[in-house]
MMTF fields as JSON, N, C-alpha, C and O atoms, coordinates in Angstrom:
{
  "mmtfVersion": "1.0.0",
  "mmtfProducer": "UNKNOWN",
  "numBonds": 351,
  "numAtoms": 352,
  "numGroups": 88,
  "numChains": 1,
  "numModels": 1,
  "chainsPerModel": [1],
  "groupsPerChain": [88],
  "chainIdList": ["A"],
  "bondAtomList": [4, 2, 8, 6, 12, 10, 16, 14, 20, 18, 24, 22, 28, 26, 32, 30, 36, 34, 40, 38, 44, 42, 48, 46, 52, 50, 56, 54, 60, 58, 64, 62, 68, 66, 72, 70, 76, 74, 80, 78, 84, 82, 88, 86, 92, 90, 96, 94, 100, 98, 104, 102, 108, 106, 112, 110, 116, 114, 120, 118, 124, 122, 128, 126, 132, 130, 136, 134, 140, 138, 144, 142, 148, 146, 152, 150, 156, 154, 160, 158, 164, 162, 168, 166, 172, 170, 176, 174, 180, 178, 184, 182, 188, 186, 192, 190, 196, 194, 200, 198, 204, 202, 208, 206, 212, 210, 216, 214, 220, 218, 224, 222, 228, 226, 232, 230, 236, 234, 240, 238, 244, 242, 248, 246, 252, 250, 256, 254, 260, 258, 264, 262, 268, 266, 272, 270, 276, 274, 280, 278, 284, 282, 288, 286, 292, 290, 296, 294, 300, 298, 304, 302, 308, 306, 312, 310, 316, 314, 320, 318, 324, 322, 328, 326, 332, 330, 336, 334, 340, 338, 344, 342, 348, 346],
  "bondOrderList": [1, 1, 1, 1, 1, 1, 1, 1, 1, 1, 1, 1, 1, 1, 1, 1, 1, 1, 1, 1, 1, 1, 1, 1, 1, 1, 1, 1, 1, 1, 1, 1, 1, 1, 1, 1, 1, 1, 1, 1, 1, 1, 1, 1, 1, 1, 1, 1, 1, 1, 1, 1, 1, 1, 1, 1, 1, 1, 1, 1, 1, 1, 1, 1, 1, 1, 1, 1, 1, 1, 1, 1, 1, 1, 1, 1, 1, 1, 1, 1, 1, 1, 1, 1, 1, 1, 1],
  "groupList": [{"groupName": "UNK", "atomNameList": ["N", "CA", "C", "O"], "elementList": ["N", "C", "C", "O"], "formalChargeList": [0, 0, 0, 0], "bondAtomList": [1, 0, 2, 1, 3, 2], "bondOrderList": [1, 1, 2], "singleLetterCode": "X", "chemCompType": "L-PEPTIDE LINKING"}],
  "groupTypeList": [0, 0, 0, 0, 0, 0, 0, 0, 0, 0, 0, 0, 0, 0, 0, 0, 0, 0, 0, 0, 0, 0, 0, 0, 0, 0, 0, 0, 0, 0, 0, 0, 0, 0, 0, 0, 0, 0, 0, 0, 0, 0, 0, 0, 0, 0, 0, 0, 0, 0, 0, 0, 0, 0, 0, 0, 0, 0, 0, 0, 0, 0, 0, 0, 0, 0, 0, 0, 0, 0, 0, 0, 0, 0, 0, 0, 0, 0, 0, 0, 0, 0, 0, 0, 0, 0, 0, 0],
  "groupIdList": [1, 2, 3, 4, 5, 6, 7, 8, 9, 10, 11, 12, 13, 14, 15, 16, 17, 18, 19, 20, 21, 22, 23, 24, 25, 26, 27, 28, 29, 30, 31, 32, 33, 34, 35, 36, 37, 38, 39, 40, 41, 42, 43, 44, 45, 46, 47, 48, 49, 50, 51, 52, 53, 54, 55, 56, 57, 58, 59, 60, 61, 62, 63, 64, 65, 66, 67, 68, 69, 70, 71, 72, 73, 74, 75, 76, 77, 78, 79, 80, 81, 82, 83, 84, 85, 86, 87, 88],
  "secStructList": [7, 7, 7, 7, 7, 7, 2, 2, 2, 2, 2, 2, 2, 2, 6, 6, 6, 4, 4, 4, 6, 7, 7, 2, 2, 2, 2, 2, 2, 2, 2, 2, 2, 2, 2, 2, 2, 2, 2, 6, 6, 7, 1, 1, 7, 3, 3, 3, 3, 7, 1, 1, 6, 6, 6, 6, 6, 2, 2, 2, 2, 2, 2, 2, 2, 2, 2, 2, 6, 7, 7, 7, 3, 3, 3, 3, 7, 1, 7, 4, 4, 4, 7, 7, 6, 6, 6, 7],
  "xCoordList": [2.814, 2.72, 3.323, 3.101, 4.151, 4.549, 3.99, 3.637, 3.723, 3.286, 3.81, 5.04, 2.895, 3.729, 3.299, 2.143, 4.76, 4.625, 4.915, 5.939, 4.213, 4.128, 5.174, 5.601, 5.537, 6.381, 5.309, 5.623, 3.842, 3.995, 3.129, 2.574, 3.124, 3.024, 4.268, 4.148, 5.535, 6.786, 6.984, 7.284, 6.876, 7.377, 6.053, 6.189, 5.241, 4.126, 4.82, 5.011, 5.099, 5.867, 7.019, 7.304, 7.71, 8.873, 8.708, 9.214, 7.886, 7.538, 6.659, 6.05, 6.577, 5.703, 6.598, 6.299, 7.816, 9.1, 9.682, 9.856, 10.015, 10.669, 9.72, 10.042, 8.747, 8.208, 7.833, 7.173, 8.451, 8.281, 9.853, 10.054, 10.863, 11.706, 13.212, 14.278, 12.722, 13.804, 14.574, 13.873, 15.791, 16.168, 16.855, 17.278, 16.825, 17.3, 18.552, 18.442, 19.76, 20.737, 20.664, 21.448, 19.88, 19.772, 18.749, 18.733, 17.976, 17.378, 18.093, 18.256, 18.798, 19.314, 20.902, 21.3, 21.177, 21.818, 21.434, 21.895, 19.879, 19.194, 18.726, 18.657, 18.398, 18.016, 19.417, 19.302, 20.759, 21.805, 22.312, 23.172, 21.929, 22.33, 21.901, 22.59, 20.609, 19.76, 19.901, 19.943, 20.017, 20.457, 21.612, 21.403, 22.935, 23.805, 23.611, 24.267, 22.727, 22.556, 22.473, 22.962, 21.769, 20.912, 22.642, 22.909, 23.288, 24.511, 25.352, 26.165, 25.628, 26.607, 27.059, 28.098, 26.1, 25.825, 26.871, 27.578, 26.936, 27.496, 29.361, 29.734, 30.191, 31.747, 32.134, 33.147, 31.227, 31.543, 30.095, 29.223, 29.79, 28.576, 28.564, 29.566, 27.755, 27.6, 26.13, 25.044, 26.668, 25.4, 24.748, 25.477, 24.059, 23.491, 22.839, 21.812, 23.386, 22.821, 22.343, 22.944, 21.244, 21.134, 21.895, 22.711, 21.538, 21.65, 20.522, 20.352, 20.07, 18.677, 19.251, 20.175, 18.359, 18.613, 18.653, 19.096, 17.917, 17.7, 19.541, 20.27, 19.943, 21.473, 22.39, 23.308, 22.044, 22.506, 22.047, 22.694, 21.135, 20.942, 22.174, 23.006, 22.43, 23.913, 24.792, 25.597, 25.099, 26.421, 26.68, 27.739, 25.904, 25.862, 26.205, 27.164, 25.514, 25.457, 27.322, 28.045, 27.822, 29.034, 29.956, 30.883, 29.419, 30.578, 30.48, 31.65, 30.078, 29.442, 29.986, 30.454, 30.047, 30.132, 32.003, 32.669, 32.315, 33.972, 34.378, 35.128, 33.966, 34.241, 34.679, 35.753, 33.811, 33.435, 34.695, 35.12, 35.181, 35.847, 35.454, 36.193, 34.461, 33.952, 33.7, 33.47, 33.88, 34.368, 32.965, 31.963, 32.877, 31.829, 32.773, 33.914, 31.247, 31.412, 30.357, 29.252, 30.575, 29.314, 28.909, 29.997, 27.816, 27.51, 26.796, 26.172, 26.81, 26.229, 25.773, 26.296, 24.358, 23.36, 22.872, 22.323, 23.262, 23.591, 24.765, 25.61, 24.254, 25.276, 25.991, 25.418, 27.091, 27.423, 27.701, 27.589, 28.051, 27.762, 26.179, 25.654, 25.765, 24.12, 23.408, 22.187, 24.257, 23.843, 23.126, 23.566, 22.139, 21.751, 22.314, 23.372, 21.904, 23.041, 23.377, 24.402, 21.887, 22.463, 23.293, 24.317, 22.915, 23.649, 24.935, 25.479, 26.066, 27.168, 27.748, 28.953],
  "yCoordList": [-48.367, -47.203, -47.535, -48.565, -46.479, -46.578, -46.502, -45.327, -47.076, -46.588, -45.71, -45.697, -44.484, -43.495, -44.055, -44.173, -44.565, -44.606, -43.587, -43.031, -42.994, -42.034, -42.529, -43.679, -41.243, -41.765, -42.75, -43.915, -42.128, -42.832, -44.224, -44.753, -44.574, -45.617, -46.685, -47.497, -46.055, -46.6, -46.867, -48.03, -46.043, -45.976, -46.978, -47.312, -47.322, -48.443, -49.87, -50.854, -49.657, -51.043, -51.65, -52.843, -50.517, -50.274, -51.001, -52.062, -50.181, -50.563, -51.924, -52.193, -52.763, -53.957, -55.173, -56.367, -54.557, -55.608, -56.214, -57.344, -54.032, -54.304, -55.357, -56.399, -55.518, -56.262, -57.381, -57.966, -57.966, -59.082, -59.54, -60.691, -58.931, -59.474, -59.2, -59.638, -57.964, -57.362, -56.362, -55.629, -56.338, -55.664, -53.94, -53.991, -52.949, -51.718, -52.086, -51.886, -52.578, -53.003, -53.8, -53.69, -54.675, -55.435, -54.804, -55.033, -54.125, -52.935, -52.692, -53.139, -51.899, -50.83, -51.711, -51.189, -52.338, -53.407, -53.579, -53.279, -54.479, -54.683, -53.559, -53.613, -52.432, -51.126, -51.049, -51.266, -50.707, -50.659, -51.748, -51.547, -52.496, -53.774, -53.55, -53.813, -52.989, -52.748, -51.943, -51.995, -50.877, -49.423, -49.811, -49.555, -50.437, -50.867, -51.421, -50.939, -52.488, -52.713, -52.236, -52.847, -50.935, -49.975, -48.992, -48.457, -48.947, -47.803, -48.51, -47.947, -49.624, -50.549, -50.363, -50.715, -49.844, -49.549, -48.278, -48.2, -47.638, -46.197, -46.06, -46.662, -45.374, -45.196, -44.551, -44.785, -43.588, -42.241, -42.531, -43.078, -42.342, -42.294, -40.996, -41.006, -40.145, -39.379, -39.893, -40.014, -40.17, -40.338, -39.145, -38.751, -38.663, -37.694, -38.381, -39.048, -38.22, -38.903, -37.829, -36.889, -38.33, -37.537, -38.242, -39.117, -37.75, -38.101, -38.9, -39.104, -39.143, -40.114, -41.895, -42.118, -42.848, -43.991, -44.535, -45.512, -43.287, -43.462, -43.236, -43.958, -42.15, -42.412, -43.529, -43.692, -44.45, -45.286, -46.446, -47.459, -46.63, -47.153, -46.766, -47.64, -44.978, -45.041, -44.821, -44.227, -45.161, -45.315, -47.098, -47.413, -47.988, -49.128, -49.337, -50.063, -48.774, -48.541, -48.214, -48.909, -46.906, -46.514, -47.509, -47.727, -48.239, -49.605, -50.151, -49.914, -50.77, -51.537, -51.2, -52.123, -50.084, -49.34, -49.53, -50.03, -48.803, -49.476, -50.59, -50.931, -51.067, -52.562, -53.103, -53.684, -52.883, -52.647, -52.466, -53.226, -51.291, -50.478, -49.487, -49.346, -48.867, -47.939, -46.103, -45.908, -45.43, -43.912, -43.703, -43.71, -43.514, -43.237, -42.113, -42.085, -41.134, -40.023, -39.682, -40.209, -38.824, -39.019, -37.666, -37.155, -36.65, -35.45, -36.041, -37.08, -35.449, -35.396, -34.23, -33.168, -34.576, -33.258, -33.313, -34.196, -32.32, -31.717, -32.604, -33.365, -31.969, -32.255, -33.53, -34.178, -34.128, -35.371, -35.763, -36.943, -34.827, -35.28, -35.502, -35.579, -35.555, -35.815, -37.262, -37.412, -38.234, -39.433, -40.101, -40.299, -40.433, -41.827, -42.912, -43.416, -43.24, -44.616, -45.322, -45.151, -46.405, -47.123, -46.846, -47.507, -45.495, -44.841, -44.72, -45.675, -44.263, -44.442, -45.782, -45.936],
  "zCoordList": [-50.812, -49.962, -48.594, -47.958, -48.215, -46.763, -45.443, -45.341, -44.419, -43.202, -42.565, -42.527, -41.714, -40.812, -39.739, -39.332, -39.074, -37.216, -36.629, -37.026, -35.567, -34.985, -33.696, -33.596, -32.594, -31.435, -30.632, -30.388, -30.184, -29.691, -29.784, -28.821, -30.751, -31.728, -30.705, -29.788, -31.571, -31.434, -29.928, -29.661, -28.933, -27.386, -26.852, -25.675, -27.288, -26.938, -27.304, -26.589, -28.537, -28.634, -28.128, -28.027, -27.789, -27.068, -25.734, -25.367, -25.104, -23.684, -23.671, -22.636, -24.753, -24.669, -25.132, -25.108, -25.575, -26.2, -24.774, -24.318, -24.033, -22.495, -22.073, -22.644, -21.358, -20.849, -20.861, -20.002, -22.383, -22.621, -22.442, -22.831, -21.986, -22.218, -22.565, -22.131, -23.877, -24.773, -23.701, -23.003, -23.59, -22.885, -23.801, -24.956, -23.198, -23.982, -24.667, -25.876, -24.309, -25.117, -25.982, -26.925, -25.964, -27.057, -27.813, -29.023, -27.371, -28.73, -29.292, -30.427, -28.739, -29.056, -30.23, -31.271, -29.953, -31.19, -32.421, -33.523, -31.779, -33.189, -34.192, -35.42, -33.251, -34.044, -35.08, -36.287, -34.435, -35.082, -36.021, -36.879, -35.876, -36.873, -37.981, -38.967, -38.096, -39.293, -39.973, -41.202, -39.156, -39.688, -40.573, -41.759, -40.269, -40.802, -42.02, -42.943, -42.297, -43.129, -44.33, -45.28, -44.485, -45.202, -45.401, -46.477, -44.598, -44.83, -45.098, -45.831, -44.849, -45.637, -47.59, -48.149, -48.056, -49.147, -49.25, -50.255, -48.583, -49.04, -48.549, -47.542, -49.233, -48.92, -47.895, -47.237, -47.69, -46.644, -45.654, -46.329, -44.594, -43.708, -42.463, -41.748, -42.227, -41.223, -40.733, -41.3, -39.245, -38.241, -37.638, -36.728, -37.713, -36.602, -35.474, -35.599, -34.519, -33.319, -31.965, -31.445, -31.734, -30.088, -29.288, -29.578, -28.094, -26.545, -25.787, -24.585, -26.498, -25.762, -26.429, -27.212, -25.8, -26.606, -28.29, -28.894, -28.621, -30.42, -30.577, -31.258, -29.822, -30.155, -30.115, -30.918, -28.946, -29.037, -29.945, -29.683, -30.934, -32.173, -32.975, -33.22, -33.586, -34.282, -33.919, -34.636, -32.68, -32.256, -32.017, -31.474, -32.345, -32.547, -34.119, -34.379, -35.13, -36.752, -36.972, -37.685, -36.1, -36.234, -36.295, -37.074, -35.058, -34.599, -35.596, -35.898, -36.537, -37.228, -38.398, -39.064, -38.83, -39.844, -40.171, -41.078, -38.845, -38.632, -38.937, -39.851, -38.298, -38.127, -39.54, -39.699, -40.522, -41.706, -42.597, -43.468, -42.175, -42.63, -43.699, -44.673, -43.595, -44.131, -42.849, -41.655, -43.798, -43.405, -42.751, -43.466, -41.379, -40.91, -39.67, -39.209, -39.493, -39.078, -37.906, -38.037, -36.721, -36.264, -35.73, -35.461, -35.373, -35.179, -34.131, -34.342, -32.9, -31.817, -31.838, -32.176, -31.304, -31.525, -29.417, -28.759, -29.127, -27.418, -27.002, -27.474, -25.617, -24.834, -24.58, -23.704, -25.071, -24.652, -23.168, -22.836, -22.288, -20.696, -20.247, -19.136, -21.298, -20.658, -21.653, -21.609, -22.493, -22.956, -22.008, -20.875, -22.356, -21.735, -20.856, -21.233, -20.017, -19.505, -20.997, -21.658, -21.435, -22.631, -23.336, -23.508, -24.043, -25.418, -24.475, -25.029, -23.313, -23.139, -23.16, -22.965]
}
């Protein structure tokens, strides 16, 4: 059986990684590294990404994905003049 993490479950741990250390970019990597992992599997990939830092998780996955050389795609969901510092 799976666990449900809730946000703010997640934004507790978040804020207890920062403080120990983890910096948002390098979250925000490792989030994407992983993600990658899991889409590495597939020929074609579409990201849906926000504008907050969770975006910058697949726009890390994207890089990755390229890199790769696999067909990755990405949907930005709002405004892209309003990303995050990180996620730009």
């Amino acid at each position: 059986m799976q666990s449900i993490v809730t946000p703010e479950y997640m934004q507790k741990k978040e804020l207890d990684a920062f403080k120990n250390g983890l910096s948002p970019l390098d979250a925000m990597a490792k989030a994407g590294a992983y993600i990658f992992e899991e889409a590495k599997k597939f020929n074609n990939v579409l990201i849906v990404a926000g504008c907050g830092n969770n975006g910058g998780d697949g726009f890390r996955c994207a890089q990755l994905l390229n890199e790769a050389n696999i067909k990755t795609d990405i949907l930005v969901v709002g405004d892209i003049n309003k990303l995050s510092e990180h996620s730009r």
